[in-house]
N, C-alpha and C positions, 0 to 999 in steps of 0.2 A: 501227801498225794502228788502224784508228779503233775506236769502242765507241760503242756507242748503249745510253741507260739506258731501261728500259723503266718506264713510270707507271702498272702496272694500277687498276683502280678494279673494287675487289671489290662497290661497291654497284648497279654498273651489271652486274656477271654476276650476283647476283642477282637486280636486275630485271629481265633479259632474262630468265632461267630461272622466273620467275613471268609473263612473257606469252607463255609457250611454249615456250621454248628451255631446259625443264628438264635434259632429257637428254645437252646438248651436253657433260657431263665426262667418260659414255662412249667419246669419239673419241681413237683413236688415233694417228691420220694415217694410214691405210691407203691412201685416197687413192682409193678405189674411187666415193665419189661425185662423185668430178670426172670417172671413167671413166663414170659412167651418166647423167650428165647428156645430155641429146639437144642440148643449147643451147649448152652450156660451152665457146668456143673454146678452141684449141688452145694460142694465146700465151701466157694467164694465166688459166686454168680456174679453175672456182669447182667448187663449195662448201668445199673441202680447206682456204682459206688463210682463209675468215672464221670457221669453225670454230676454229682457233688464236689470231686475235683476240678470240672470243670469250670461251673459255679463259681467254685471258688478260686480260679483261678492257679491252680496246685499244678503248674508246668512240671515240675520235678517228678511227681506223683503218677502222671499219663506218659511226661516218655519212657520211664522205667517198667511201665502197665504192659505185659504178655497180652493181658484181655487184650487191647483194640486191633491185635494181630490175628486173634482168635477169631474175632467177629468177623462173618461172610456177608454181611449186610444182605441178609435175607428181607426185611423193611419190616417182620412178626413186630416186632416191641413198637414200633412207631405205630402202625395199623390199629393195635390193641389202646397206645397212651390216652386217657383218657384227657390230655391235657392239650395235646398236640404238640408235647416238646421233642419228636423227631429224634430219641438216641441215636437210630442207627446212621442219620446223618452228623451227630456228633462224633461215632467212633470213629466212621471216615473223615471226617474235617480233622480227630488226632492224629491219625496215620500220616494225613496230607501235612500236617505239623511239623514229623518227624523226618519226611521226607525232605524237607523243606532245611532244616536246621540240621541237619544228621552230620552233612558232610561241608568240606570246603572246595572250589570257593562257593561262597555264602551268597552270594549276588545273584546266581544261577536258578538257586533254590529261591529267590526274590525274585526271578522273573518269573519262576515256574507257581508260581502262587495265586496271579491273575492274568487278566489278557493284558492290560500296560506293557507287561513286560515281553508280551508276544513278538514284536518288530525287533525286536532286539536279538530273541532267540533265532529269529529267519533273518536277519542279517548278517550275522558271524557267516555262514556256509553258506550262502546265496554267494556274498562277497569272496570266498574261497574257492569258489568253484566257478564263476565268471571267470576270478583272474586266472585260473586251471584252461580254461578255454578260450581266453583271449591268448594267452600264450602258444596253446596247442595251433590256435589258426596261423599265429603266424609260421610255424613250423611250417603249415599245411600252405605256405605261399600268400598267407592274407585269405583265407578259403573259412567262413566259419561252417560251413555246412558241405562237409569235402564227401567225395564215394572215395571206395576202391575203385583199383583197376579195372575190374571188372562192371561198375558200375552200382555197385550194390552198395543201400547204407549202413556204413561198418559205425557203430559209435566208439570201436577204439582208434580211428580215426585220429578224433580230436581230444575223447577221454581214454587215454590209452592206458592197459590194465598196468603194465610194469612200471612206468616212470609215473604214472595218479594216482587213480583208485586204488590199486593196492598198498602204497605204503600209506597212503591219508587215512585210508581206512583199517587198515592193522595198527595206525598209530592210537586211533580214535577209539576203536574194539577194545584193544588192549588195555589202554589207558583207564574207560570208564569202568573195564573188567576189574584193574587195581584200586579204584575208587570206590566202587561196590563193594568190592570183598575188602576193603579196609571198613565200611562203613558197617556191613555184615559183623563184625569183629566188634565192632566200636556197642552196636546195641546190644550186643551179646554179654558186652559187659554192664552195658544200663540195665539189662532185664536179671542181674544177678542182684540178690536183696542185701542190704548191710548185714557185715560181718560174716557169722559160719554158718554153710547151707549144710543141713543135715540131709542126709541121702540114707532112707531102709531101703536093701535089698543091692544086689550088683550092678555097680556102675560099669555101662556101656559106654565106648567110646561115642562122637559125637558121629562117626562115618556110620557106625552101626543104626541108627536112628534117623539117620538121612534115606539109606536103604532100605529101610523099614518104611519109612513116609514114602519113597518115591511109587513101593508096590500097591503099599493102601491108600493112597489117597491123590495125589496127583496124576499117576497117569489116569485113574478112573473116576476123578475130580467127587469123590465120594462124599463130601462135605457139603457141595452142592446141591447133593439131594435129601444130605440132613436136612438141609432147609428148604427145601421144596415146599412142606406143609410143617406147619407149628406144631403147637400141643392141642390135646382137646379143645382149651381154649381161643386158639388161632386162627389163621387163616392160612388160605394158599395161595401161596406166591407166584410167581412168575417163573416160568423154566429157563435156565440160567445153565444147567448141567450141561447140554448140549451145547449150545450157542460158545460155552467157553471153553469146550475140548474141542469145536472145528478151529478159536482159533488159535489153542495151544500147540494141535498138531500140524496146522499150516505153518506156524512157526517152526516147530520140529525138519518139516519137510524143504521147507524153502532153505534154512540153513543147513542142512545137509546135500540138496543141492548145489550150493554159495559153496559147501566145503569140496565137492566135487570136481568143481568148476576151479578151482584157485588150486586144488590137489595137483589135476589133471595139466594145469596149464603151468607151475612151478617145479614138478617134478617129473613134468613132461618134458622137461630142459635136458634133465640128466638119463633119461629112460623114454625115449622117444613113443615106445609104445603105449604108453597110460597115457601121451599126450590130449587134454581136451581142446578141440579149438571153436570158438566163439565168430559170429552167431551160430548155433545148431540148427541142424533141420529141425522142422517143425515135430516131426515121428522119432526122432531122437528118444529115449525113454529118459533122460535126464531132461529134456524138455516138455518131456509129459509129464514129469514128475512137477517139474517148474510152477506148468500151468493146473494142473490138480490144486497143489498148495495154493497159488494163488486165489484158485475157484471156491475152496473153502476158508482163505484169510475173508473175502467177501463175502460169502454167506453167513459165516458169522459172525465178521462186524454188523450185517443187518441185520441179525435179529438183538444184537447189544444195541445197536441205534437204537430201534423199532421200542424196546423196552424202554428203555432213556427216556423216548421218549412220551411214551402215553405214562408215565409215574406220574400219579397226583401227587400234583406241589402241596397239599394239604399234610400227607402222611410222610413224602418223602423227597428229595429233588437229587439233583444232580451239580454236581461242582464244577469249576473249570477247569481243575484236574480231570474229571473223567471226560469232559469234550476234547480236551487238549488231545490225551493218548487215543479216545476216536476219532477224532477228526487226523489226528496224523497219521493213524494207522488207513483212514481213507482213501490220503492222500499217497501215502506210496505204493497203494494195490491200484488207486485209479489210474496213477501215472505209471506203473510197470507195466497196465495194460494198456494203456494208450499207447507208449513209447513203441512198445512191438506193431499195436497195428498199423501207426503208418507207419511204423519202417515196412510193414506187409505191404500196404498198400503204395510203396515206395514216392511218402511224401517226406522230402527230407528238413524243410526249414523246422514245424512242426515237432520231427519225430524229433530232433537233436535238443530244443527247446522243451521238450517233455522232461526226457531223458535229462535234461540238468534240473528241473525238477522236483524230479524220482531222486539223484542222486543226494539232495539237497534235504530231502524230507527223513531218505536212510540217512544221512550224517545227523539229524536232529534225535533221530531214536535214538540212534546209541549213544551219542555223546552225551545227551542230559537223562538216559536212560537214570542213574545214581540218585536223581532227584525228582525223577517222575515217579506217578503208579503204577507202570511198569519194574518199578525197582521195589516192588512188594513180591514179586515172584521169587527174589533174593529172601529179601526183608519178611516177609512173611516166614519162608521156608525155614528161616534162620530162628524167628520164633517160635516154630513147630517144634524142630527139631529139641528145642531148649526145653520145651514143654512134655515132651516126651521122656526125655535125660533124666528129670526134675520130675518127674511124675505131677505136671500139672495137667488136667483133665479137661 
């Protein structure tokens, strides 16, 4: 008979039980949250069998797991445990795991783990973008809070798009863009099983399957409403559908925007007439656009707040991962609209002081985008898509 020795690693159920998955030693295998899952096919159900990896400690076993990318943390399996051992906060505590560990450098993913590491994360681009505008004032004569000629507060002034913000920030984009799609690559290969995968029926390439998810399921975030309501046995959850397509498409919106504005202003150099120039009227339709996206980034960070936070800590909670990406997605809608309105209301110490900010909070998204829950929009996708290829259900 054969024997397999098992390798738990008692430091990695720890750290999983400090990024959420405290309660997973409650679990008995009763096996009831793989029965209340809306999602969980029938061949190799979840949550039941990462809960025992967990247990026991099987790090090798859950980052290689497609489940935990599978699970939409609907809360069904915790609601129903008769135990209170919280799966679905355990499969988000492995996610937060692999997030955490996925990519290099490794330090980043260490600070994104807890709040410790917070002051760290806000002083890299605080300190980047002061010394950005200590420099700029003295350009500006010793002036940190300079107008135009005309008197109006311009903040390329002092944050000027050609010689700052654009190259800091197409370094930072780019950069975390190659980071991601290395790390995208990287679990693609963890989630492929030892030795030879057997494949019935025509393998599609992996573009074909992307296109196929982006029509069924992401733009119409259709997943979300599998979980609306469980099985007979269930319950019903909290509406989540909505709340995460205002703020999928304010993203949509606002970067297409960002592309307009950087289009219009770069290749307004060689073709004068596309030229955009900054600040716009307020009736500009590219700043109607602006402020739309904006009005639904906040609308639906408050009803993912609002959710956050009435979840009974009995069945379910929240990590500091998910405050981390709300609260910083907060911060750069509260401070993109403050920064406008006193430049409106033409206060300039304030607006400038916003405005660095705002700038400070978007350098934090995207640069540690690779290691937040943010970088499941990749990372998940990437699982989808695998799951699809592979006919995992």
């Amino acid at each position: 008979m054969a024997q397999t020795k098992l390798q738990p690693d008692m430091e990695f159920v720890r750290e999983l039980q400090a990024a959420g998955g405290d309660s997973l030693k409650k679990c008995f295998q009763c096996a009831t949250c793989s029965v209340a899952c809306p999602m969980s096919p029938a061949n190799n159900p979840y949550p039941r069998k990462e809960m025992v990896w967990a247990s026991w400690g099987l790090k090798d076993k859950l980052e290689k797991d497609i489940d935990i990318w599978l699970c939409h943390n609907c809360g069904n399996c915790a609601d129903l445990c008769p135990r209170g051992a919280r799966p679905a906060d355990m499969m988000a505590a492995a996610r937060n795991m692999v997030y955490k560990d996925l990519m290099k450098p490794s330090i980043i993913g260490k600070w994104m783990s807890s709040a410790k590491g917070l002051p760290f994360l806000f002083a890299i681009p605080a300190v980047l973008w002061l010394f950005v505008w200590w420099i700029m004032s003295l350009v500006n004569g010793g002036q940190w809070f300079p107008r135009a000629e005309d008197g109006r507060i311009v903040f390329g002034q002092i944050f000027y798009g050609d010689y700052t913000i654009d190259p800091i920030f197409m370094i930072t984009f780019f950069g975390a863009l190659f980071i991601i799609l290395k790390g995208a690559m990287k679990l693609w290969q963890q989630l492929k099983p030892e030795g030879t995968l057997l494949l019935i029926g025509k393998d599609q390439p992996w573009y074909y399957h992307l296109y196929d998810l982006v029509l069924d399921e992401i733009l119409l975030h259709k997943k979300f409403a599998d979980c609306k309501s469980g099985p007979a046995t269930g319950v019903k959850t909290p509406q989540r559908q909505l709340s995460h397509m205002l703020l999928f498409y304010s993203f949509c919106i606002l970067a297409f925007v960002t592309a307009v504005v950087a289009g219009g202003h770069w290749l307004g150099k060689i073709w004068p007439a596309i030229a955009v120039h900054t600040p716009l009227p307020f009736f500009n339709p590219i700043k109607l656009a602006a402020n739309l996206g904006a009005v639904m980034l906040l609308v639906g960070l408050g009803m993912l707040t609002v959710r956050r936070i009435r979840l009974n800590p009995k069945y379910q909670s929240s990590s500091f991962q998910d405050w981390y990406l709300l609260g910083l997605i907060w911060c750069i809608g509260l401070t993109g609209v403050l920064a406008q309105s006193f430049r409106l209301m033409d206060f300039a110490p304030p607006a400038f002081f916003i405005y660095y900010l705002h700038l400070v909070f978007v350098w934090m998204l995207f640069a540690y985008l690779p290691w937040s829950k943010l970088g499941h929009l990749v990372y998940r996708t990437t699982a989808l898509i695998f799951a699809r290829k592979y006919g995992r259900g």
